[in-house]
DRENKE-779973 format. One line per field, with one value per atom (N, C-alpha, C): residue in three letters; atom name; x, y, z. Coordinates in pm, 1 decimal, padded with zeros to 6 digits. Example, Ala and Ser with C-alpha at 12.3 -4.5 7.8 and 13.67 -1.06 7.14 Angstrom:
BEGIN
resn ala_ala_ala_ser_ser_ser
name N_CA_C_N_CA_C
c1 01319.0_01230.0_01320.0_01285.0_01367.0_01290.0
c2 -00569.0_-00450.0_-00330.0_-00225.0_-00106.0_00003.0
c3 00780.0_00780.0_00780.0_00708.0_00714.0_00787.0
//
This chain:
BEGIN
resn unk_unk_unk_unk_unk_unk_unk_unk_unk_unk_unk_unk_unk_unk_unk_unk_unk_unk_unk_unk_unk_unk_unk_unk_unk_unk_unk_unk_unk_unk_unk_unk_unk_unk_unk_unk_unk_unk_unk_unk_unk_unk_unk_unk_unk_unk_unk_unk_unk_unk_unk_unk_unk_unk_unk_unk_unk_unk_unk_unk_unk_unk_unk_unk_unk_unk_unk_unk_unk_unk_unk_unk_unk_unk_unk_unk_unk_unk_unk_unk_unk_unk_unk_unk_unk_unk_unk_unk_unk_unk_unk_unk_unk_unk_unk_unk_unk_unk_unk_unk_unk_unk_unk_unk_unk_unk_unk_unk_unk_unk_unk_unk_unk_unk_unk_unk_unk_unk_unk_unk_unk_unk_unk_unk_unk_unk_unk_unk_unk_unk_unk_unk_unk_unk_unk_unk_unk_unk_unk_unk_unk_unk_unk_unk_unk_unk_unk_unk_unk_unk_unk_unk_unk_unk_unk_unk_unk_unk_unk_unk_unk_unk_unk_unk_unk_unk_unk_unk_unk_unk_unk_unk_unk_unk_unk_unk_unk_unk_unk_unk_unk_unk_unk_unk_unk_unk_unk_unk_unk_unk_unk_unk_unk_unk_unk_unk_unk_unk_unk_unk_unk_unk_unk_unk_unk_unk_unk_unk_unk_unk_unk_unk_unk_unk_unk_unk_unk_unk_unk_unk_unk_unk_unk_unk_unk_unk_unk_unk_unk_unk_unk_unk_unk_unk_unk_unk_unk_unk_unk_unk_unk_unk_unk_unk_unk_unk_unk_unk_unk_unk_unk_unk_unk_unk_unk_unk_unk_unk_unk_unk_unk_unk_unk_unk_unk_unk_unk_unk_unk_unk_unk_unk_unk_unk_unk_unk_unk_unk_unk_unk_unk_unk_unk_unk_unk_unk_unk_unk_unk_unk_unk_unk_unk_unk_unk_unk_unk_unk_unk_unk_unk_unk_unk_unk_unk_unk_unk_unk_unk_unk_unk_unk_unk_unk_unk_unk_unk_unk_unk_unk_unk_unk_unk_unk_unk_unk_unk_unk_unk_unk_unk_unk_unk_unk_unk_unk_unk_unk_unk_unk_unk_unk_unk_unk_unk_unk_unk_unk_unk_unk_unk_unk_unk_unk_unk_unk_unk_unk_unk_unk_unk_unk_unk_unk_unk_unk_unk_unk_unk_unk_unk_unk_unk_unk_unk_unk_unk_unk_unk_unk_unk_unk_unk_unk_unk_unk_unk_unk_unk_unk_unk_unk_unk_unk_unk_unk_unk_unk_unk_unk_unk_unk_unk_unk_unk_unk_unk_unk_unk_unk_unk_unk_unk_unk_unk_unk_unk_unk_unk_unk_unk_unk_unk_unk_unk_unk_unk_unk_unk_unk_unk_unk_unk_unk_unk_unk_unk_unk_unk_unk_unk_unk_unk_unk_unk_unk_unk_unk_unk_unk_unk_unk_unk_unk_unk_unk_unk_unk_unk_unk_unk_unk_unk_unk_unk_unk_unk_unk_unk_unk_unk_unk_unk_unk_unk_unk_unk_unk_unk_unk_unk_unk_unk_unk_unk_unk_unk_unk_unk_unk_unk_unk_unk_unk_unk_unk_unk_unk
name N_CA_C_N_CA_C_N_CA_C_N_CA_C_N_CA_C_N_CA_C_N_CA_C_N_CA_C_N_CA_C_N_CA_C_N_CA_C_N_CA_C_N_CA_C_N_CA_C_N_CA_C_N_CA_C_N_CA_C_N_CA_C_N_CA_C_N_CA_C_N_CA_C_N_CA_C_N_CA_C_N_CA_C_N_CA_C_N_CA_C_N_CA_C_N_CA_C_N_CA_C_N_CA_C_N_CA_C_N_CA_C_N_CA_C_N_CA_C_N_CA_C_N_CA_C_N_CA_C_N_CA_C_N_CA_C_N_CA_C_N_CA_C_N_CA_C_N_CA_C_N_CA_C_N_CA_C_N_CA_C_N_CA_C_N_CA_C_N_CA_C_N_CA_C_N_CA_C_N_CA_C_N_CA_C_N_CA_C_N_CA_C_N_CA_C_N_CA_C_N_CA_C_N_CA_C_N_CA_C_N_CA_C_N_CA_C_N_CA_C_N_CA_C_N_CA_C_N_CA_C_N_CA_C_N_CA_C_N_CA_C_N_CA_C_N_CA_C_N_CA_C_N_CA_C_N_CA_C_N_CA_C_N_CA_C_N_CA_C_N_CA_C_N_CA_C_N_CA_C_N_CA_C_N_CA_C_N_CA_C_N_CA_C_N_CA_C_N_CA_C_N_CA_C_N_CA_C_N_CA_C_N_CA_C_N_CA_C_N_CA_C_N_CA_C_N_CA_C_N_CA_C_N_CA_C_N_CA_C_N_CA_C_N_CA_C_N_CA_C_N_CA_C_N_CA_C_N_CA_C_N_CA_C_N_CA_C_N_CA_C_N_CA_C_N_CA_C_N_CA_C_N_CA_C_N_CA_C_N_CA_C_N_CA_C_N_CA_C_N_CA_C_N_CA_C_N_CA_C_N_CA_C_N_CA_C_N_CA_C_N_CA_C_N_CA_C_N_CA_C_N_CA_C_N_CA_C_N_CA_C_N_CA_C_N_CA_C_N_CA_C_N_CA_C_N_CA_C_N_CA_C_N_CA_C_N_CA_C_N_CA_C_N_CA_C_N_CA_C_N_CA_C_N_CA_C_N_CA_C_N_CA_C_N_CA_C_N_CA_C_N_CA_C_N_CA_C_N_CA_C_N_CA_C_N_CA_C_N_CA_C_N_CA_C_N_CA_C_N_CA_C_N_CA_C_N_CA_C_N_CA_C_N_CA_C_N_CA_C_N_CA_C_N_CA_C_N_CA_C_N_CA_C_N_CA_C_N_CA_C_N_CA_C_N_CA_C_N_CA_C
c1 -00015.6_-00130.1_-00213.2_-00199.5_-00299.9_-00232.8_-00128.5_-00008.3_-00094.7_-00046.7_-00052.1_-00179.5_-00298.3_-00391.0_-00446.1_-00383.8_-00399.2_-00336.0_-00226.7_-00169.4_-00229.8_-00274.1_-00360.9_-00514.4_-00557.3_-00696.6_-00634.3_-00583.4_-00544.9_-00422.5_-00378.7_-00337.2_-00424.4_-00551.6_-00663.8_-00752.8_-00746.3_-00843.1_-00787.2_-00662.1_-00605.5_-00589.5_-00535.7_-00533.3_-00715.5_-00808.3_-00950.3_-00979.3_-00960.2_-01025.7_-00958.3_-00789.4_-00765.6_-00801.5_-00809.7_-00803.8_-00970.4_-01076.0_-01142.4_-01184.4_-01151.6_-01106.4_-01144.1_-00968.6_-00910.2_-01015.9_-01105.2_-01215.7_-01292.3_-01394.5_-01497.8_-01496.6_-01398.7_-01403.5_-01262.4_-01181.5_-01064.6_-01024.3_-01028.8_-01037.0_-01185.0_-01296.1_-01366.4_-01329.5_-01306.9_-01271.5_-01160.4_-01079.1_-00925.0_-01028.4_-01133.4_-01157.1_-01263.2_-01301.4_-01398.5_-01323.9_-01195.3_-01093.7_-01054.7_-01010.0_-00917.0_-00773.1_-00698.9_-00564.2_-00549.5_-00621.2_-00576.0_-00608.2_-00637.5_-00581.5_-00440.5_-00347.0_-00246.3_-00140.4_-00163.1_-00086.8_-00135.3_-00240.8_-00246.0_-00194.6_-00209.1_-00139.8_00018.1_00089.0_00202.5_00194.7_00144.2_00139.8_00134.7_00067.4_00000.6_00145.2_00216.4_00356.6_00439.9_00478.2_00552.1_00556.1_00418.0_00389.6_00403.3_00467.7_00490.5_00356.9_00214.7_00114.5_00134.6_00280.1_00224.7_00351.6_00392.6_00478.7_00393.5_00300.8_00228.2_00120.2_00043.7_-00055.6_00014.9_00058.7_00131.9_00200.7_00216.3_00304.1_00167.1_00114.0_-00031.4_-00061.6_-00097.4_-00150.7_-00037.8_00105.0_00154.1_00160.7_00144.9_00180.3_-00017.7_-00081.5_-00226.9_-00229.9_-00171.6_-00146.7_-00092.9_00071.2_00155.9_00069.1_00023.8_-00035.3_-00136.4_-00211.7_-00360.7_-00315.4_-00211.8_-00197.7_-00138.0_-00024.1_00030.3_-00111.9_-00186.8_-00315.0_-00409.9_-00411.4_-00465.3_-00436.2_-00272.4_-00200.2_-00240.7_-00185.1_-00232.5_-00290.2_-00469.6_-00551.7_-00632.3_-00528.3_-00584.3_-00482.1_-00375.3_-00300.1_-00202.0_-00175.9_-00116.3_-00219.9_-00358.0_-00442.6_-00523.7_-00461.2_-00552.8_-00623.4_-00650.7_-00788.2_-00865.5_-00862.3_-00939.7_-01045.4_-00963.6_-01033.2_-01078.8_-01038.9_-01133.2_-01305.4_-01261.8_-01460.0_-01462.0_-01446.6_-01543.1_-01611.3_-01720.5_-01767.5_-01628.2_-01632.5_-01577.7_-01401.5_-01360.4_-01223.5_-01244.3_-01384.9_-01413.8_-01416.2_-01499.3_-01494.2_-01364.6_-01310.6_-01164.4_-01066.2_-01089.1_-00988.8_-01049.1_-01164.5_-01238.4_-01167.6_-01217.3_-01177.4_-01030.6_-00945.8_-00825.2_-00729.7_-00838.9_-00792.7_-00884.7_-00964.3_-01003.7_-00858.7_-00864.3_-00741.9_-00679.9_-00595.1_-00453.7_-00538.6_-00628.3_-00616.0_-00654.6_-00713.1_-00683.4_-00553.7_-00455.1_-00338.9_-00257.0_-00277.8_-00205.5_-00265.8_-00412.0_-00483.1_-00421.2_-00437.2_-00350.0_-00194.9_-00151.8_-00003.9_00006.2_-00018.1_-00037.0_-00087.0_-00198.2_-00298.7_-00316.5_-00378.8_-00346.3_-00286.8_-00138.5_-00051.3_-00003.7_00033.8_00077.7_00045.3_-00113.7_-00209.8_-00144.1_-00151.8_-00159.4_-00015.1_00098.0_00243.6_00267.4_00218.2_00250.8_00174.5_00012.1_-00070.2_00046.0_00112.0_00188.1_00256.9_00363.5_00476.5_00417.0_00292.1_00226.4_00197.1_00139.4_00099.1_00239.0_00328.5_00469.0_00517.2_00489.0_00559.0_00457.7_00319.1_00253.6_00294.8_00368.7_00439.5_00489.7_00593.4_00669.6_00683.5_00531.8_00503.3_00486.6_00531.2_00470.9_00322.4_00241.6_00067.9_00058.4_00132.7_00122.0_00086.7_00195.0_00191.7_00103.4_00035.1_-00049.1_-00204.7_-00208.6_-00337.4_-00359.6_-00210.1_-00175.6_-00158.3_-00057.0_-00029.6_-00214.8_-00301.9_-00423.4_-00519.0_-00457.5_-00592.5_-00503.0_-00405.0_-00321.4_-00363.3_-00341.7_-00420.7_-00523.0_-00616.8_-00804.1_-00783.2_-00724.1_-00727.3_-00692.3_-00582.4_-00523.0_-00615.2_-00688.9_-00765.8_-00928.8_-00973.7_-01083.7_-01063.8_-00945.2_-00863.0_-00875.2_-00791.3_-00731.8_-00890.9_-01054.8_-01132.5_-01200.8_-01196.5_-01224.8_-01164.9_-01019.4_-00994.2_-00944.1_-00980.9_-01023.7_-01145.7_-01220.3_-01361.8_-01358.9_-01297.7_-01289.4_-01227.0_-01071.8_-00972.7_-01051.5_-01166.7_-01274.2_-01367.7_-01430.6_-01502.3_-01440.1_-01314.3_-01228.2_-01217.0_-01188.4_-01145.0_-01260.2_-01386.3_-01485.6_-01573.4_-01541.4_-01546.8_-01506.7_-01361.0_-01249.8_-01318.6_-01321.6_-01357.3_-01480.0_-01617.6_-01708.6_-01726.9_-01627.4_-01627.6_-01538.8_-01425.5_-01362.4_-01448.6_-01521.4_-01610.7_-01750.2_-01771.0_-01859.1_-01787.2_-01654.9_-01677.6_-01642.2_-01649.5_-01669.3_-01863.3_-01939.9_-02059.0_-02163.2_-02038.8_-02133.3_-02108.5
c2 01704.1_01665.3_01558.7_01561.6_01469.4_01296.6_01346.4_01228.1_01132.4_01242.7_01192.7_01113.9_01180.2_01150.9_01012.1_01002.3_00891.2_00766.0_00816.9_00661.0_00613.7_00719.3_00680.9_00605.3_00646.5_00572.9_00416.3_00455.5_00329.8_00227.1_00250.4_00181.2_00113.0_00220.2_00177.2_00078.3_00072.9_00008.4_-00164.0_-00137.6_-00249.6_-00333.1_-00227.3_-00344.9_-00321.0_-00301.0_-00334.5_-00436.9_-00423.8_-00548.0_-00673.9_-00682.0_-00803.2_-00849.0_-00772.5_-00826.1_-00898.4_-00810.0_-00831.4_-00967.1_-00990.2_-01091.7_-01235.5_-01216.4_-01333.8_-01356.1_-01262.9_-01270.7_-01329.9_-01324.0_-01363.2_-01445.6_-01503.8_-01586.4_-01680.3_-01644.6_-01727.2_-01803.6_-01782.1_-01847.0_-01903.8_-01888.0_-01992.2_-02090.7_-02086.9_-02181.9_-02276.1_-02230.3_-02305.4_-02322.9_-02331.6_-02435.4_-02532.4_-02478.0_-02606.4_-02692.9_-02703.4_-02792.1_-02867.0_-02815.6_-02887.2_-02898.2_-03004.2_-02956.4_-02968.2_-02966.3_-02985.8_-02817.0_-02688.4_-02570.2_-02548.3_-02656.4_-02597.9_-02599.7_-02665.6_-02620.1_-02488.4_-02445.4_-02269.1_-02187.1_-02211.3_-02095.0_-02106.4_-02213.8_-02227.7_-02147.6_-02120.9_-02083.0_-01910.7_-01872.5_-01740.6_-01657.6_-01773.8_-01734.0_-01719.9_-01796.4_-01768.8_-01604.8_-01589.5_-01481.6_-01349.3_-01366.7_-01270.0_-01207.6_-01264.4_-01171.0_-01082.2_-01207.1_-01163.4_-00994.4_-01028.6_-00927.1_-00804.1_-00835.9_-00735.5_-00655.3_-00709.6_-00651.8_-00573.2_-00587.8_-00470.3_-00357.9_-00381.2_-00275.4_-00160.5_-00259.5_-00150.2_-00059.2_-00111.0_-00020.6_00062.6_00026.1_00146.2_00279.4_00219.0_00307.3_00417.5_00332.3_00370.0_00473.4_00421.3_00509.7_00615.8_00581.2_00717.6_00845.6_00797.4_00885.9_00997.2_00880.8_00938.3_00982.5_00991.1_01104.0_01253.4_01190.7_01343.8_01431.5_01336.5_01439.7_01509.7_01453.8_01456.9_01555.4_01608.8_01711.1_01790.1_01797.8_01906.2_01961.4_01872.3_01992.8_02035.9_02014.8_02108.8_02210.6_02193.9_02342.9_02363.9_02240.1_02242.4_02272.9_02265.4_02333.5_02130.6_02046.6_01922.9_01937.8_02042.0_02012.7_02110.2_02140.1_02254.9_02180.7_02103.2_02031.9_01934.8_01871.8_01744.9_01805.8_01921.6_01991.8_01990.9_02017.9_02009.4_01849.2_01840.9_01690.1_01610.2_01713.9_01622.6_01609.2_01661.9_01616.6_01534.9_01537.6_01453.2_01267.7_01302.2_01188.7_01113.3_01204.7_01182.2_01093.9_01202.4_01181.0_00973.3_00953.9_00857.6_00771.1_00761.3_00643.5_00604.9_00766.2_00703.4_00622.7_00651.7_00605.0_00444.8_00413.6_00286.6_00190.8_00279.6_00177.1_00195.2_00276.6_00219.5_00143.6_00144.7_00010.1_-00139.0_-00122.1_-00272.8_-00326.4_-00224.5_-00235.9_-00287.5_-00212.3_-00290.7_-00374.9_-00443.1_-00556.3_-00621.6_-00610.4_-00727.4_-00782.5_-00662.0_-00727.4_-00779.8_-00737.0_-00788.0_-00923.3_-00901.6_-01109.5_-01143.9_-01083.8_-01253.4_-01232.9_-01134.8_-01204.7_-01306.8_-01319.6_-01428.1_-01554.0_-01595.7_-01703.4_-01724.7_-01609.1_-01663.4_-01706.3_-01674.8_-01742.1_-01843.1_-01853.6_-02009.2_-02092.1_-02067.3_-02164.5_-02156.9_-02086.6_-02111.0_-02201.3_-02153.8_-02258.1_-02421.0_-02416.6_-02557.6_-02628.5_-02537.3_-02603.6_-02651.3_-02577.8_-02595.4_-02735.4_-02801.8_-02857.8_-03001.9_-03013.2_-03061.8_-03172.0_-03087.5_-03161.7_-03280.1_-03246.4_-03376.9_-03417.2_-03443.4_-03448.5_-03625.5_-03649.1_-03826.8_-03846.7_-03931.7_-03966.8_-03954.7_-03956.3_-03978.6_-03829.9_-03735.4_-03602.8_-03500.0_-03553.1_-03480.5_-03441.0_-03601.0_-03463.2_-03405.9_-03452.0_-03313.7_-03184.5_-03159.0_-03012.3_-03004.1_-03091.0_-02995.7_-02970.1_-03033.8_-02986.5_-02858.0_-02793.2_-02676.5_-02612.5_-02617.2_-02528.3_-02476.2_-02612.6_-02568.9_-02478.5_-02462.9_-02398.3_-02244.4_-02233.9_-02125.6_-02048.4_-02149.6_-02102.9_-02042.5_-02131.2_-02023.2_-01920.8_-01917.7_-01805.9_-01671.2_-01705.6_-01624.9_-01557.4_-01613.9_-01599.5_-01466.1_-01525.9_-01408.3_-01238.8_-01241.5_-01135.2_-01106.1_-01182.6_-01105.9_-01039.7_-01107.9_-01013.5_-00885.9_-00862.2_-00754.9_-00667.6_-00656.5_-00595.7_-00537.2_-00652.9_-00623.1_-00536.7_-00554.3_-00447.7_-00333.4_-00297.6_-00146.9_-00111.6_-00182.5_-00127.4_-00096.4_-00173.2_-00098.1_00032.9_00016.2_00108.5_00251.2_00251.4_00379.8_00343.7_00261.6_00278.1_00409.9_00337.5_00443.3_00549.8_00577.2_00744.5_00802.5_00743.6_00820.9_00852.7_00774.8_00780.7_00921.0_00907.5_01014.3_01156.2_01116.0_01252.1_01385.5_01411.5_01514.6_01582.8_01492.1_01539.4_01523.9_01521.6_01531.8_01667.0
c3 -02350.4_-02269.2_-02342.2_-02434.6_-02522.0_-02509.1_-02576.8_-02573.0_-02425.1_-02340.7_-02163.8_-02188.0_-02236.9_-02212.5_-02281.5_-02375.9_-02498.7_-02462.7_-02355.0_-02297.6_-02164.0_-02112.2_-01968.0_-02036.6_-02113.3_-02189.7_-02232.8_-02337.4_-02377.6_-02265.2_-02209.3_-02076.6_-02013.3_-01967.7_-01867.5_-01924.2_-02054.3_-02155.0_-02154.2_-02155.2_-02173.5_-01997.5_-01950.0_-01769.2_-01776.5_-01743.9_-01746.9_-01835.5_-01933.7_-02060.9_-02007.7_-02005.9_-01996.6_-01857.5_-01726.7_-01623.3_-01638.8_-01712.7_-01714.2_-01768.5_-01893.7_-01974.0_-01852.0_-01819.0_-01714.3_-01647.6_-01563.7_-01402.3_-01469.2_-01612.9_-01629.7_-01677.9_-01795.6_-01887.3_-01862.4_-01873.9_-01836.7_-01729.3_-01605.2_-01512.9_-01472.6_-01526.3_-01474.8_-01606.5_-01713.9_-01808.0_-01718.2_-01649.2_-01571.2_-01479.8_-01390.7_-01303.0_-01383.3_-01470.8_-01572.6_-01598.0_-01623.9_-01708.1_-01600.1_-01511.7_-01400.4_-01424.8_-01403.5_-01431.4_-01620.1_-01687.0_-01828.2_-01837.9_-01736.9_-01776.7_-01736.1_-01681.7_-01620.5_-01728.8_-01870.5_-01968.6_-02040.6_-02072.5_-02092.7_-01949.3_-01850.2_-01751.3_-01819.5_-01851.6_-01902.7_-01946.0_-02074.5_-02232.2_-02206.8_-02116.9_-02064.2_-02011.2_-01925.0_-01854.7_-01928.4_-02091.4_-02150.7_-02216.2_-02255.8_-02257.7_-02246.0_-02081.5_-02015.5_-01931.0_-01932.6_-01900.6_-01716.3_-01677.6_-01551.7_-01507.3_-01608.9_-01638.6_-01738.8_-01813.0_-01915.5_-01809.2_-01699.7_-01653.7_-01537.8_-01439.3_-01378.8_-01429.2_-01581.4_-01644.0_-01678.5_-01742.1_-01836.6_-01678.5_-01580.0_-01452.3_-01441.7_-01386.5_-01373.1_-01427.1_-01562.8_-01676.5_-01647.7_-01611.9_-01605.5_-01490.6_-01385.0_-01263.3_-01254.6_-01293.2_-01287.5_-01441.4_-01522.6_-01585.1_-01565.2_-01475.0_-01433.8_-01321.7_-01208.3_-01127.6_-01207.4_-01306.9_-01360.2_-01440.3_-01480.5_-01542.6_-01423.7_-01319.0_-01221.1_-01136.7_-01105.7_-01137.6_-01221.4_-01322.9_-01433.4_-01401.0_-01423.6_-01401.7_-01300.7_-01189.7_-01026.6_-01083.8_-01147.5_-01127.8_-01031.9_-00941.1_-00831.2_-00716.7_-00714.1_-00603.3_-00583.0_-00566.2_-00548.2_-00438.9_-00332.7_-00266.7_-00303.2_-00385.0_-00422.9_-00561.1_-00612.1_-00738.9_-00668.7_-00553.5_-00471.8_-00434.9_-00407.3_-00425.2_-00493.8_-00602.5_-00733.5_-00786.0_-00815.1_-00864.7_-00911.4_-01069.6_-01163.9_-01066.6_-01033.8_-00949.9_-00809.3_-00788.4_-00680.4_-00698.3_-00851.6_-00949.8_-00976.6_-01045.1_-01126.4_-00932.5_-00804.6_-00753.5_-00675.2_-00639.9_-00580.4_-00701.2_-00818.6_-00907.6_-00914.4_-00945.8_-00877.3_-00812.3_-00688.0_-00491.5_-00594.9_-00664.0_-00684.2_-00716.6_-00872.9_-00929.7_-00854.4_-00754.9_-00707.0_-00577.2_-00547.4_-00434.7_-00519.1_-00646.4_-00745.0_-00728.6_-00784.1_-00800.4_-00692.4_-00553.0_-00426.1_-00413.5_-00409.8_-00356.4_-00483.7_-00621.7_-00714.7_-00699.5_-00698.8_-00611.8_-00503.2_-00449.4_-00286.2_-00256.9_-00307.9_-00306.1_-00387.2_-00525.2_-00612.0_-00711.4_-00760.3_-00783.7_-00738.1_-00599.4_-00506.6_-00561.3_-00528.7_-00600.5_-00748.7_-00821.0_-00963.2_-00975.5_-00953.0_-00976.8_-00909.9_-00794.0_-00716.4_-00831.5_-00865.2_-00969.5_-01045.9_-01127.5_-01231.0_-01234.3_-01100.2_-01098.9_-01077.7_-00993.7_-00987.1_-01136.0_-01178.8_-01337.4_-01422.2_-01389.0_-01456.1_-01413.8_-01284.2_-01195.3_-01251.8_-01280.9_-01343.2_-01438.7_-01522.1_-01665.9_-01595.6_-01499.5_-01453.8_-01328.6_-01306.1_-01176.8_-01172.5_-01084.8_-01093.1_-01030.7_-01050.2_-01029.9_-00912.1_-00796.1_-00673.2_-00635.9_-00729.4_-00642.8_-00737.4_-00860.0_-00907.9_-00865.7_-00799.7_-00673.1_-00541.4_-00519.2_-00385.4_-00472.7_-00619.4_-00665.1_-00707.0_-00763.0_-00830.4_-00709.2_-00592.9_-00477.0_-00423.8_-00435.3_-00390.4_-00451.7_-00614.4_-00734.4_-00725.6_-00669.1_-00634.2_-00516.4_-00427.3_-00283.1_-00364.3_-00400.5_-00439.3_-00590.4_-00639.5_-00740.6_-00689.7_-00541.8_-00522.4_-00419.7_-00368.0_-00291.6_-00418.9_-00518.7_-00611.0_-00699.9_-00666.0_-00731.2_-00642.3_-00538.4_-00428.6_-00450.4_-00408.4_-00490.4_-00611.9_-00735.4_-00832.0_-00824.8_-00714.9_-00737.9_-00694.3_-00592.7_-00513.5_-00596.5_-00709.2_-00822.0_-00883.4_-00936.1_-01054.3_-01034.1_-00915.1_-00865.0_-00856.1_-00817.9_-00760.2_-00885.1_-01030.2_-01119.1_-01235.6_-01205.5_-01282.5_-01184.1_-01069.9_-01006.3_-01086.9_-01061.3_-01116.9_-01293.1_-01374.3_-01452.2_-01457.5_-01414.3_-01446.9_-01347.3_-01282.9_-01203.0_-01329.5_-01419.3_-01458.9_-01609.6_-01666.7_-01718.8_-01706.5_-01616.4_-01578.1_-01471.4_-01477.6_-01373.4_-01461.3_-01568.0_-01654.4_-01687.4_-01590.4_-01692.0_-01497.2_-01408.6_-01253.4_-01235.2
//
C-alpha cells in the first residue's frame, strides 16, 4: 500500500508540476519568441515529453483508482458519503477529465505545433508565414485548453490534498 501510494504522489507531482511548468511559463515563453520557439518544441519532442506526460497520468490514474478501491473495501458508495471519499472521489472524476480533455484537445494542438516547428527547419520564406500563422491559431487554441487541464488538475490536486482533514 505504501509502494501504491508513493507512486500515485510522486506520479501526480510530476504530471501537475510539469504540466504546470509548460501552462505558465513555457508556452507563454513560445508565443513571446514566435517562431524562434519552434526549435525548443523540437528539442522537447526529442525528448520524448509528449510521450513522458501521458505516461506520469496514467500511471497517476490507474493508481489513484486502485487506492481508491482499497480503501472503500469494495463498498465505493458508501465511502462517496463520507467527506474525505467524497473528496478523494470529486478530485479523481477531476484528473481523469484533465486527462481525456488533454488527450482529446490539446494533445492534438501540441503535435501538429510540433510537426509544424519541425517542418520550419526546411521550410522555404514563402511558406514560413502560412506554417507560423497555423502555429499562432493552434497555439491560442492549445492556450485555452490548457487552461481548462490546469484548472481540473489543481482542482483534483487540492481536494486530494484536503480530503483527509474534511
Amino acid at each position: 500500500m505504501i509502494v501504491l501510494r508513493f507512486l500515485h504522489v510522486v506520479s501526480g507531482a510530476l504530471w501537475v508540476g510539469m504540466f504546470a511548468f509548460m501552462s505558465f511559463i513555457l508556452l507563454p515563453a513560445f508565443a513571446e519568441v514566435g517562431p524562434e520557439g519552434a526549435k525548443l518544441q523540437a528539442a522537447l519532442a526529442k525528448r520524448r515529453i509528449p510521450v513522458i506526460m501521458p505516461v506520469l497520468a496514467l500511471i497517476t490514474l490507474v493508481s489513484g483508482m486502485w487506492l481508491y478501491q482499497r480503501l472503500s473495501g469494495g463498498a465505493i458508495g458508501a465511502l462517496l458519503k463520507t467527506p474525505t471519499g467524497l473528496a478523494f472521489g470529486l478530485g479523481g472524476l477531476a484528473a481523469l477529465l484533465a486527462f481525456v480533455v488533454g488527450i482529446g484537445l490539446a494533445r492534438p494542438f501540441m503535435m501538429r505545433s510540433m510537426k509544424l516547428a519541425e517542418q520550419m527547419k526546411t521550410a522555404s520564406p514563402a511558406d514560413r508565414s502560412s506554417i507560423i500563422a497555423e502555429m499562432q491559431k493552434l497555439g491560442a487554441r492549445g492556450a485555452v485548453v490548457n487552461r481548462l487541464v490546469m484548472a481540473l488538475l489543481l482542482f483534483a490536486l487540492a481536494a486530494m490534498a484536503i480530503a483527509r482533514y474534511v
